[in-house]
N, C-alpha and C positions, 0 to 999 in steps of 0.2 A: 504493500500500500504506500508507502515511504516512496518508494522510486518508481510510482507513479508519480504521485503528488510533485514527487521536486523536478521529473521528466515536465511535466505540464505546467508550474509557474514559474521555471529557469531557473538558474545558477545563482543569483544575486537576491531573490524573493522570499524575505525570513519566511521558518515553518517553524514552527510554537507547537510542541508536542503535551497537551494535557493529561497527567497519569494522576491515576489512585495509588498514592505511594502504601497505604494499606488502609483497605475494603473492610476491615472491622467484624468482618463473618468466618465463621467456620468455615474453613477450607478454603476460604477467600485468598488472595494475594497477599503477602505481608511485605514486608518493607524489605528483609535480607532479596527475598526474589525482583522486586520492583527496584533494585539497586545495579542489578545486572540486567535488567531489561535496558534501564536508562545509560547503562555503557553503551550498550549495542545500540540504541539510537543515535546516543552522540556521534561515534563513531562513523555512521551512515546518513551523514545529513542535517542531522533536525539543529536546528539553531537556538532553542531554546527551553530548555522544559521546567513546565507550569506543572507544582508537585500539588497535589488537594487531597484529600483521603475520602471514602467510603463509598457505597453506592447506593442502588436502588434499596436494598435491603438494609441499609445503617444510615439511614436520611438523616441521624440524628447525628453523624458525624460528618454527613455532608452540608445540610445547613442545620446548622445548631441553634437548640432551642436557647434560652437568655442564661442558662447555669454553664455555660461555658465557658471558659479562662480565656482571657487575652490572649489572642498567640498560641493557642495551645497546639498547632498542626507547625509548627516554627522548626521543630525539630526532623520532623519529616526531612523537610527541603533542607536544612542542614546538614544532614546523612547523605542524601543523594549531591549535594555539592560538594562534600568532602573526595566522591568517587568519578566525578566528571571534570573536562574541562571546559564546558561552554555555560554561560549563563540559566540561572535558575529565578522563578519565581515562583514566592511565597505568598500563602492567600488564607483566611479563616478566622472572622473574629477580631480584625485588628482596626481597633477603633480608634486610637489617638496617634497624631503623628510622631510625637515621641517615642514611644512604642517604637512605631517601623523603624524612624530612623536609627534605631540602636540594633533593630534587626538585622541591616546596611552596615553597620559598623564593627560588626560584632561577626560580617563574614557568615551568615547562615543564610540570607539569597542575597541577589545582584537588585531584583524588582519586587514592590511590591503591589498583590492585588488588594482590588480594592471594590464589592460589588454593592452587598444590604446597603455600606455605609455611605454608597454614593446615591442612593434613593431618599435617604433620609437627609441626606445635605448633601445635593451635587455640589457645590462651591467648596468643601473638603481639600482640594488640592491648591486653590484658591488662598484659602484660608489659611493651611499651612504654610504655603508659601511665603505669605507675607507675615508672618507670627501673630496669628492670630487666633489661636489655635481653640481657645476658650469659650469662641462664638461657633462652634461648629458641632452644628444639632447632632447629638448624639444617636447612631443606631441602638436599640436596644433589645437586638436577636427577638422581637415577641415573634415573629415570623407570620402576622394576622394579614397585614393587607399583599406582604409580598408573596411568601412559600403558599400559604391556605388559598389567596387569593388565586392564583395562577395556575400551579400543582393538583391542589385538590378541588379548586372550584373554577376553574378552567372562566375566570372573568376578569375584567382590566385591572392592574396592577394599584393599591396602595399603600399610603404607610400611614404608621401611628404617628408617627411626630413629625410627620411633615405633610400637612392635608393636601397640600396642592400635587403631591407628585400622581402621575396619569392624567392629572387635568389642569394641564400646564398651558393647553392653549385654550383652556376656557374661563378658569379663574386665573384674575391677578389682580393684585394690589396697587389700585388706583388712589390719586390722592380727591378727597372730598371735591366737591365744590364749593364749601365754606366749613370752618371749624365749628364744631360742637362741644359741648360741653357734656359727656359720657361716663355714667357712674357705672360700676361694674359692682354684682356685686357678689363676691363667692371668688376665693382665691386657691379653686383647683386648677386641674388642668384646662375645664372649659375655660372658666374667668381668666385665668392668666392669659389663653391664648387669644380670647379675644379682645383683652385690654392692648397685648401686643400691636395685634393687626388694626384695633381703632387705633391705635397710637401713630402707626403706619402711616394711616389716611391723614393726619396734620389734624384729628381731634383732640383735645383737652381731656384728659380718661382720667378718670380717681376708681380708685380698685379699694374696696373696702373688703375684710377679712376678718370672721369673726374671734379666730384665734392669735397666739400671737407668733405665726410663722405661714408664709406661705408651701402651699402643695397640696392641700386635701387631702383625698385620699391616696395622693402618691406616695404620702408618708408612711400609713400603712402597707400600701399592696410593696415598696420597697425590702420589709422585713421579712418576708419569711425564707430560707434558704435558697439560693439562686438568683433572686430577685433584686439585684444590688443595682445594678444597671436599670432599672426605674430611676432609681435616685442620679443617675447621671440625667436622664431628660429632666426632672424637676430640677434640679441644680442649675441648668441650662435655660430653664425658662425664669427663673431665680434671675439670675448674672443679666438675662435679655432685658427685664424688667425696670432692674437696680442699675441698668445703663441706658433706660430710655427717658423722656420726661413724664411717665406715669406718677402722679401723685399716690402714695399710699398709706392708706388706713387700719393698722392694725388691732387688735383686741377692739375694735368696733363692733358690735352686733347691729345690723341694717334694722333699720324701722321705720315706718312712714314720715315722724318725724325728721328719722335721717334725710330720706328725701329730702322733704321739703327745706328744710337747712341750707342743703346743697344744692335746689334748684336747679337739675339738668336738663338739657333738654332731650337728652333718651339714657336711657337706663335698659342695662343687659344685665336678667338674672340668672346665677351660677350656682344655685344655693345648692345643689349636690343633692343624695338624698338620706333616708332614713333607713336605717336595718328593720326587715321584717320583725316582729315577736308574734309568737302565734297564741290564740286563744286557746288554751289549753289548760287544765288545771294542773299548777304547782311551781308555771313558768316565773311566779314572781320569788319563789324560794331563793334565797342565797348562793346556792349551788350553780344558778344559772347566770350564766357571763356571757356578754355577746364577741361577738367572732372580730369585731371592729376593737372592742377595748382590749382585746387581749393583745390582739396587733399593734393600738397605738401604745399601749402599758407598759409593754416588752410584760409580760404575764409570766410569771412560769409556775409547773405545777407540781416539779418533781416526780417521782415517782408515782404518781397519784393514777386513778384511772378517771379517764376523760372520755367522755363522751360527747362526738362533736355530732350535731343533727345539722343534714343538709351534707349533700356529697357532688358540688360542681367546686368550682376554682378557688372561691374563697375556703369551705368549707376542709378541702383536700390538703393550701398550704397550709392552711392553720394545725393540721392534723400533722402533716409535715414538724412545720416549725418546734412542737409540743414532745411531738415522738422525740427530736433530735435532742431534746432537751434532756429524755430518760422516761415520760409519761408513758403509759400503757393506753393506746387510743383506739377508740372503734368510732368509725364514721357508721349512722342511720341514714339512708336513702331511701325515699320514695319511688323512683324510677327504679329501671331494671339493671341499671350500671353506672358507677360514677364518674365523675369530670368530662361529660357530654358538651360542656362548651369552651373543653381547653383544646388549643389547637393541635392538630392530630401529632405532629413530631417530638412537642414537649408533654402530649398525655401519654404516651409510649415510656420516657423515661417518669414522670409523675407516678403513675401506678408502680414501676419498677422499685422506684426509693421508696412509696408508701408500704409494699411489699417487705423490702428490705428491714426493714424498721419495724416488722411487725404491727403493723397497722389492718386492725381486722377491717372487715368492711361486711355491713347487713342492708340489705338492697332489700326491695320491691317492702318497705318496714315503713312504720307512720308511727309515731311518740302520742302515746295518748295520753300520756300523765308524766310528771318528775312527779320524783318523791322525795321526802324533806333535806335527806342526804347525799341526793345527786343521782339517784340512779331514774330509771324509765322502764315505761311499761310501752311494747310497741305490738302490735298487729302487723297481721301480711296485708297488704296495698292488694291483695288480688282477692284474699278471702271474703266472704260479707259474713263469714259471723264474726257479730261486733263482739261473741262474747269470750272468743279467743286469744288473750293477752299473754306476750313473754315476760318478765321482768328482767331488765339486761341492768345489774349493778354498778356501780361508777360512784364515782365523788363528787364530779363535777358537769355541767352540760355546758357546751357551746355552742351556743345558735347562729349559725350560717346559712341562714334560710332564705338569702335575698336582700331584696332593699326595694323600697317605692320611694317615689320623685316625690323632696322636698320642698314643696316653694309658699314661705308662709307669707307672700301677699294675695297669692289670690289674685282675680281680675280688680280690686280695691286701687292698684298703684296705678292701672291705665283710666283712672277719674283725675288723676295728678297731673301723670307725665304724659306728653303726644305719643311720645316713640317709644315702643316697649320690645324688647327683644327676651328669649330666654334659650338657654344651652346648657347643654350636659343632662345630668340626671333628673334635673330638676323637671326635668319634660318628659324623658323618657329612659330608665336603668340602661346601661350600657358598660362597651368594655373604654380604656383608655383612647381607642382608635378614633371613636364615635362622640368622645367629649371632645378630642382635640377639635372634629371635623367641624362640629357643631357650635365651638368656639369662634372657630375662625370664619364659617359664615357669617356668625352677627359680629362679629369685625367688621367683615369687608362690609356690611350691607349698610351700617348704619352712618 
């Protein structure tokens, strides 16, 4: 195939040879055999080889979910350049230009790639270039609008942190045709991005925040293991904020009052939402902690046994985070199987570590009661007699059962103000992809 290829684009026409320097499967390719494959290419032509690991069958080390290390495939392409003479490039995970450059320096490739992170911030190289490196929107492997998007749901490409990428020639940020004066108000991902982009437009944006730091819930969904790479996009929208001329109001709680105080002339609400609590008897006992405090708390339970109800993504890291701690945890599911809305390459390795960790898990179950001490009483989701209850003991419950959209004005604030916008959860529960998106429309629009 080689001397086809170089027969048909001549003698002077680089050929870039991409290998799986190891395929991560049983019987698959490892690295000692992919080190002599890549002699014999070198030696026959190829100009360059682009080293990547895994394949159809280890997606998870082909594009990696967010618990991925920086660099972590570096070593790869360092092995196969130890054994070649012609140029290598290294590719997977490498999100800051620091990073690469020491990869460069340090003799383990010649080039580096560069793919998720140029969706999330084409200006990447841009950016590094002139040292600027602080302003360059973070990839954050969630793998939602790009892998899920394309891979498994076979429809146009997007990203979490960058709404505009796929629809670059239909949205853009224009400047007003007169300044406003723009209250935001809710300082998660929606608020923040769309304080950004009205800021963009040449309005006057005050971001008011109930607490006394911005992120929402990026602060939580950042803690549970793997998840640390959140906190580089909140960090990022942090830095964008604290370097634009947004006014900010911390430890404010919004009120109609506040309004009016502040006299805008449109107002965007971000107010994020509420965690489910279900009507059940005993939910108010002691023993029950919700799945948000234990995340914002840093909680821990010791050895204790925990019982977390609710078995999709909040419900699973929390189960996670608890287990790694030393907890003894069993997730209750309603459905027939958990983490139905984690995207397919990181619920693969989610189950595996929930696995690992001994984390039991009881599906097609519904909590009909706590009891004073922590434990539950659950029913099969498929039986109808009501009158066949398990008791499943424990110390503690944690309820991850959701969230509904916060917004405690009400249609009351469009009696106020002309312009009323609203984004994020406050309208409709979502993942981070769909707060950003929905931020940055009532940016651009107002």
């Amino acid at each position: 195939v080689l001397e086809c290829v170089r027969n048909a684009v001549g003698g002077e026409y680089p050929i870039i040879f991409r290998i799986s320097a190891d395929e991560f499967i049983e019987g698959g390719r490892g690295l000692e055999e992919s080190i002599e494959i890549c002699k014999i290419l070198a030696k026959n032509g190829v100009d360059v080889l682009h080293i990547t690991a895994g394949n159809g069958y280890s997606l998870e080390k082909q594009i990696e979910p967010m618990f991925a290390e920086e660099g972590w495939r570096v070593y790869l392409s360092a092995q196969i350049k130890r054994n070649v003479n012609i140029p290598v490039i290294t590719v997977g995970t490498i999100r800051h230009p620091e990073f690469a450059e020491n990869i460069l320096k340090e003799g383990k490739a010649d080039f580096i790639a560069i793919g998720r992170g140029l969706i999330a911030d084409p200006e990447w190289p841009l950016k590094a270039y002139y040292g600027v490196t602080e302003r360059i929107r973070p990839c954050i492997n969630c793998n939602l609008g790009c892998a899920k998007n394309r891979i498994f749901g076979d429809i146009p490409i997007r990203c979490t942190v960058n709404p505009e990428a796929g629809r670059e020639l239909v949205y853009r940020v224009k400047k007003a045709e007169s300044s406003k004066k723009v209250l935001v108000i809710g300082g998660g991902p929606a608020g923040m991005t769309a304080s950004l982009y009205a800021s963009k437009r040449g309005h006057e944006v005050i971001l008011v925040e109930e607490e006394g730091s911005l992120g929402g819930q990026l602060k939580l969904a950042k803690v549970p293991p793997g998840k640390q790479k959140i906190g580089w996009f909140m960090e990022y929208l942090i830095r964008e904020i604290e370097r634009s001329n947004i006014k900010l109001l911390l430890n404010t709680k919004a009120s109609m009052e506040i309004v009016d105080q502040i006299a805008p002339d449109a107002v965007i609400i971000a107010t994020g939402s509420k965690p489910i609590v279900p009507r059940i008897e005993g939910v108010e006992e002691e023993s029950v902690v919700l799945a948000h405090d234990v995340l914002r708390k840093n909680m821990k339970f010791d050895s204790k046994k925990v019982i977390v109800a609710g078995g999709g993504l909040v419900g699973c890291e929390v189960a996670l985070y608890l287990a790694a701690q030393g907890s003894c945890v069993t997730i209750v599911e309603m459905l027939s199987e958990i983490a139905r809305d984690v995207d397919p390459i990181y619920r693969t390795i989610l189950l595996q570590e929930l696995g690992q960790l001994g984390v039991e898990v009881k599906t097609n179950a519904i909590i009909t009661k706590v009891g004073p001490t922590g434990g539950v009483w659950i029913k099969n989701a498929n039986n109808k007699n009501e009158n066949e209850e398990e008791r499943l003991p424990g110390d503690v419950v944690i309820l991850a059962l959701g969230a509904v959209p916060y917004d405690p004005f009400g249609n009351e604030i469009e009696n106020h103000i002309p312009e009323v916008y609203r984004a994020g959860d406050c309208v409709s529960t979502g993942k981070i992809i769909d707060a950003v998106w929905s931020g940055y429309l009532a940016g651009i629009q107002v």
